[in-house]
C-alpha positions in Angstrom: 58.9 -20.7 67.4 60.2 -24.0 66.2 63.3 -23.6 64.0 62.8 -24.8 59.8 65.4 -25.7 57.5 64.8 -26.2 53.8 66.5 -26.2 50.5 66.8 -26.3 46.6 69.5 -27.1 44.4 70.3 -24.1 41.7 68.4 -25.6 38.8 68.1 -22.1 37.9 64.8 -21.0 37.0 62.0 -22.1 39.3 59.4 -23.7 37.6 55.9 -23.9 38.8 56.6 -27.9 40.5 58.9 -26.0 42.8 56.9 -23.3 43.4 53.8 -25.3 44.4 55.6 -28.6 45.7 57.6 -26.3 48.0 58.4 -22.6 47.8 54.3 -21.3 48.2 55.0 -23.4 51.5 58.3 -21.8 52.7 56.2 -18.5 51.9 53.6 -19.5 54.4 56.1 -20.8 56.8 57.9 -17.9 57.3 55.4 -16.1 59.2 54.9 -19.3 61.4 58.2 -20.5 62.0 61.9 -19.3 62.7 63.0 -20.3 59.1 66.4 -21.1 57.1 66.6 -21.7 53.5 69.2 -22.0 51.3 70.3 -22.3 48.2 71.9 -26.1 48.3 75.0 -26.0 45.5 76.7 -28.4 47.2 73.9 -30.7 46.6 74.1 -29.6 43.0 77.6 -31.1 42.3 76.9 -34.5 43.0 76.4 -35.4 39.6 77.6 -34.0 36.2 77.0 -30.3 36.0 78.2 -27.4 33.9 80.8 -25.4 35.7 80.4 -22.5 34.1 76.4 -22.0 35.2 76.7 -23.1 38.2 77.3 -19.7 39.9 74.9 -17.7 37.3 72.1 -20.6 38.0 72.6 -20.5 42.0 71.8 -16.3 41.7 68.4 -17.0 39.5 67.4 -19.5 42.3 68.1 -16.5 44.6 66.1 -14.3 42.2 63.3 -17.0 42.2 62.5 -17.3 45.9 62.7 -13.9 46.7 60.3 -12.8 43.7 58.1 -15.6 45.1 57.8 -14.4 48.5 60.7 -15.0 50.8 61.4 -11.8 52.8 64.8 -11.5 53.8 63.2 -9.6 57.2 61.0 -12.9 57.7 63.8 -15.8 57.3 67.7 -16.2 56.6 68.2 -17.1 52.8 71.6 -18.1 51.8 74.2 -20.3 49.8 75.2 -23.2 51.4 78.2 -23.1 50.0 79.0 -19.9 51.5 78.9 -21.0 55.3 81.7 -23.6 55.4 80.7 -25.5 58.4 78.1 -27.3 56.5 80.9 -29.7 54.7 82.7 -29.7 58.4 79.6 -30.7 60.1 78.9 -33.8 57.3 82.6 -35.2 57.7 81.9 -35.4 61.2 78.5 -36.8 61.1 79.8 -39.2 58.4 81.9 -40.9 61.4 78.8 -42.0 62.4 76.5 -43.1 59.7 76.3 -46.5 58.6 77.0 -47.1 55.5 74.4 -49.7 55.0 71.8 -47.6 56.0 73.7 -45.0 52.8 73.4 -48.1 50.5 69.3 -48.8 51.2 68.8 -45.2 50.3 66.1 -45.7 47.5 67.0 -42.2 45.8 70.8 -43.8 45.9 70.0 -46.6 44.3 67.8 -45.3 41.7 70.2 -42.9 40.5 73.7 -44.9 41.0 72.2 -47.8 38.8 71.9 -45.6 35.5 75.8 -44.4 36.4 78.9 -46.4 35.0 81.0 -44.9 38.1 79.3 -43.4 41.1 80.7 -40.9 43.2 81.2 -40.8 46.6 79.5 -37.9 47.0 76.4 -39.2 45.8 76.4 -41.6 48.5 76.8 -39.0 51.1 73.9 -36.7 49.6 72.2 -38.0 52.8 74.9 -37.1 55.6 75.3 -33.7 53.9 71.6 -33.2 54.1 71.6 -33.9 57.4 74.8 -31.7 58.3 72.3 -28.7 56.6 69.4 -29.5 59.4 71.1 -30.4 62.4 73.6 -27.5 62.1 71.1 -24.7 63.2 69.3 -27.7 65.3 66.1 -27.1 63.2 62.9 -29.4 64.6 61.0 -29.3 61.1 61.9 -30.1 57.8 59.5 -29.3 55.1 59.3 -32.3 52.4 57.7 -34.4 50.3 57.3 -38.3 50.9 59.9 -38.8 48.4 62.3 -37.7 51.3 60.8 -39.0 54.4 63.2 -41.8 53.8 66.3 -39.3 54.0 64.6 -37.8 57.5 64.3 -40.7 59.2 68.2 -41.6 58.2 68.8 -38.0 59.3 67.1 -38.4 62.9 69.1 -42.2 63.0 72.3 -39.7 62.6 71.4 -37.5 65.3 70.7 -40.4 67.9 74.1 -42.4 66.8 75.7 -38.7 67.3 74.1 -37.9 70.6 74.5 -41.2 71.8 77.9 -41.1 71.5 78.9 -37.7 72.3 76.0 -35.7 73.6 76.5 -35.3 77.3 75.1 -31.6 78.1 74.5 -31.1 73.5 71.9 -33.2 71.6 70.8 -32.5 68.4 67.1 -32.7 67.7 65.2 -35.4 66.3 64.3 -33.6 63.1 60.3 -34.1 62.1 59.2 -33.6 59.0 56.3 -31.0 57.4 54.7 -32.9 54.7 53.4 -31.0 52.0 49.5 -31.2 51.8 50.4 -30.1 47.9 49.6 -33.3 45.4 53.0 -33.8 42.8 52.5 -32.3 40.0 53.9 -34.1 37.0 55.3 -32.3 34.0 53.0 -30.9 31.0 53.8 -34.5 29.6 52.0 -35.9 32.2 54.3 -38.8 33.0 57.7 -37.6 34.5 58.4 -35.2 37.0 58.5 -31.7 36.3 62.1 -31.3 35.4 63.8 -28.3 33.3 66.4 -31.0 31.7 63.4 -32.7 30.0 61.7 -29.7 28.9 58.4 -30.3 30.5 58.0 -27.1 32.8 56.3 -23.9 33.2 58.6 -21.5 34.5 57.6 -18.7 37.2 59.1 -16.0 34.8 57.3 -17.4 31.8 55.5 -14.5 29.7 51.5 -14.9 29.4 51.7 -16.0 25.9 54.6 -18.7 26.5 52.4 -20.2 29.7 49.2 -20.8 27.0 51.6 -22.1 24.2 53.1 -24.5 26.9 49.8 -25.3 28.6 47.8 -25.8 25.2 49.4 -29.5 24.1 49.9 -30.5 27.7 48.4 -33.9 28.5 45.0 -33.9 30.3 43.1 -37.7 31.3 43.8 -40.4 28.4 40.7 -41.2 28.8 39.1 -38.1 27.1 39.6 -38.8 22.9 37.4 -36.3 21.9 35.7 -33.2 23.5 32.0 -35.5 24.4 33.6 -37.8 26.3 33.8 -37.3 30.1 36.9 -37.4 32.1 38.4 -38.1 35.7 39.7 -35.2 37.1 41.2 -36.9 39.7 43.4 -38.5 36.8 44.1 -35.2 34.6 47.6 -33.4 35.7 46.2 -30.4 34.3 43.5 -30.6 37.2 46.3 -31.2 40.0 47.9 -27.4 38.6 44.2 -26.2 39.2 44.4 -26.9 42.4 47.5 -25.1 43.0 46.5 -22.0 40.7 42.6 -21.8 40.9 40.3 -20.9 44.0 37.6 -23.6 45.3 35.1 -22.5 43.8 36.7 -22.7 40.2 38.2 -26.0 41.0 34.5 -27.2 41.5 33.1 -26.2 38.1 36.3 -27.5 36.3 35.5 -31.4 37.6 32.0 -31.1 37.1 32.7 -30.0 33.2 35.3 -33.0 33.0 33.0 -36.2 34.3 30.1 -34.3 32.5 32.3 -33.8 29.4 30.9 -29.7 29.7 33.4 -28.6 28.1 36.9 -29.9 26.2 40.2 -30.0 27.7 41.2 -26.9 25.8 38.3 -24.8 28.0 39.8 -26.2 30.5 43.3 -25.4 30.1 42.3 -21.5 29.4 40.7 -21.5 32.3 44.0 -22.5 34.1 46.1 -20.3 31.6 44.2 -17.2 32.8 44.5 -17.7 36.8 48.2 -18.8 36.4 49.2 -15.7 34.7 46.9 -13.5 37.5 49.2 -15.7 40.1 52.9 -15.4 38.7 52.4 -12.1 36.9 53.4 -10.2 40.0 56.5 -12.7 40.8 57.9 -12.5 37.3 57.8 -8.2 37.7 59.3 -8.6 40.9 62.1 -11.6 39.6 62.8 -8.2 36.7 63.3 -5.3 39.3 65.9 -8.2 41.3 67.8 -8.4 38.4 68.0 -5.0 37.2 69.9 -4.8 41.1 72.2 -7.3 41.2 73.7 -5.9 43.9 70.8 -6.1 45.8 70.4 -9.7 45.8 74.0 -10.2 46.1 74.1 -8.4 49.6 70.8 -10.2 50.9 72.9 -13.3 50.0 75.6 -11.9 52.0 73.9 -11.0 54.9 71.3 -14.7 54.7 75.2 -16.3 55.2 75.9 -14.3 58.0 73.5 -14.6 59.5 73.2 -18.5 59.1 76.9 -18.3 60.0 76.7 -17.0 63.5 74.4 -19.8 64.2 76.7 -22.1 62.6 79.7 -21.5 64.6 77.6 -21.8 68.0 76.7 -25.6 66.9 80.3 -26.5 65.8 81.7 -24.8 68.8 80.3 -26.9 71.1 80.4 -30.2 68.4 84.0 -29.9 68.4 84.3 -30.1 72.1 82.2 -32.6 72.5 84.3 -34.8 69.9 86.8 -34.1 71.7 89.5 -32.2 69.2 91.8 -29.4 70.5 90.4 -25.6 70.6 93.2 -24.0 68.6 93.2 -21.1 71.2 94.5 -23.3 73.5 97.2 -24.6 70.9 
């Protein structure tokens, strides 16, 4: 089977953008693919970010994914932070990577510009994203077209890299697994789904909380009152049906939009009630994980080595190839 890598910063709770934007697809993929996913804090220090949560945030992420389906059995999950060769492997990589092709990065740009001083770091996101890929020499990367940009910088690294130095070692050309999944916005129904701004569902949200969150959420501008018709194709609310409701349902909640069948409010009820069907079972799960830490700790523990023994295979033959001295031989 083809080898996957994936991963998410520690946001902390996952929220249902994550969930349908990317984790229901690592679920899938696990049972298709020889997967990798981690939990990217090195990622997660780029930018400003509370010390102090960074550690407790990076175990609920943990929490999140295996309440949501990842089976430890299935796939490797682990903190990139805890397999060192990841920052080893960027440094090197970074020997290679042009730095114009850092500066066009459109995610770079957008974020450096509302930053009085950028970090370094933030122009390396890219190399270290790369490092996280080619390390176990994974061939698909699941993303959005938000970072087909970053995949195609990340297959440019592998050819400068095995151009250079990869006589008898290449590293794939990493393609990526676009998400058939449309984005889903946040209840505001203008900015992504983001915890920082508030606009989220999360997966551990209680029944009650989902329907106070879901109730003022926007729906189509377009529908003032409950007789005018809408365009589903337009309504956010409808893009979360699509993740949450079978076809069928899906079908009778357009028709009752452009026929103005019923209001936005039936509509949202609707969703309300096949949401909590879908995420009652991962928040009971998400509960029994944190009533045993330890349990999540050690599949943590054992995701790193795991991810580890690969890691040292790649950088084994890296280093040679680079050319430094194997320190058994110093």
């Amino acid at each position: 089977m083809a080898r996957v890598f994936s991963g998410i910063q520690p946001s902390g709770e996952l929220h249902i953008g994550n969930y349908l934007g990317a984790v229901q697809n690592w679920v899938q993929l696990q049972s298709q693919h020889d997967c990798i996913f981690s939990v990217v804090d090195l990622h997660a220090i780029t930018q400003a970010y509370d010390v102090a949560t960074l550690a407790p945030r990076t175990v609920e992420m943990a929490v999140g994914l295996l309440a949501a389906g990842l089976d430890p059995e299935r796939c490797i999950v682990f903190v990139q932070s805890h397999v060192p060769e990841h920052t080893e492997l960027s440094w090197l990589l970074n020997t290679v990577t042009p730095l114009g092709e850092l500066e066009r990065q459109t995610q770079f740009k957008d974020k450096a510009q509302r930053q009085e001083s950028v970090p370094a770091g933030l122009l390396n996101y890219p190399v270290l994203q790369a490092a996280d890929v080619l390390l176990y020499l994974a061939a698909l990367v699941p993303v959005g077209e938000d970072q087909l940009q970053h995949l195609e910088l990340m297959r440019e690294i592998a050819r400068r890299w095995n151009s250079r130095f990869g006589n008898g070692f290449t590293f794939p050309e990493p393609q990526p697994l676009l998400s058939t999944t449309k984005r889903v916005l946040g209840l505001d129904g203008q900015a992504k789904m983001s915890k920082s701004l508030g606009n989220t569902i999360s997966l551990f949200d209680s029944p009650e909380t989902i329907w106070q969150k879901l109730k003022p959420a926007a729906t189509d501008p377009a529908r003032v009152t409950r007789k005018d018709p809408g365009n589903p194709d337009l309504c956010n609310i409808f893009t979360i049906h699509q993740g949450f409701s079978p076809p069928a349902t899906q079908e009778q909640v357009a028709h009752n939009c452009r026929t103005a069948g019923w209001g936005c409010l039936d509509c949202k009820r609707v969703l309300a009630d096949n949401m909590i069907a879908a995420l009652t079972p991962i928040r009971e799960r998400a509960q029994e994980l944190r009533a045993r830490p330890q349990r999540v700790t050690e599949t943590l523990r054992a995701g790193a080595a795991k991810a580890e023994a690969l890691a040292r295979r790649t950088m084994t033959e890296v280093r040679r190839r680079m050319g430094f001295l194997d320190p058994r031989e110093a």
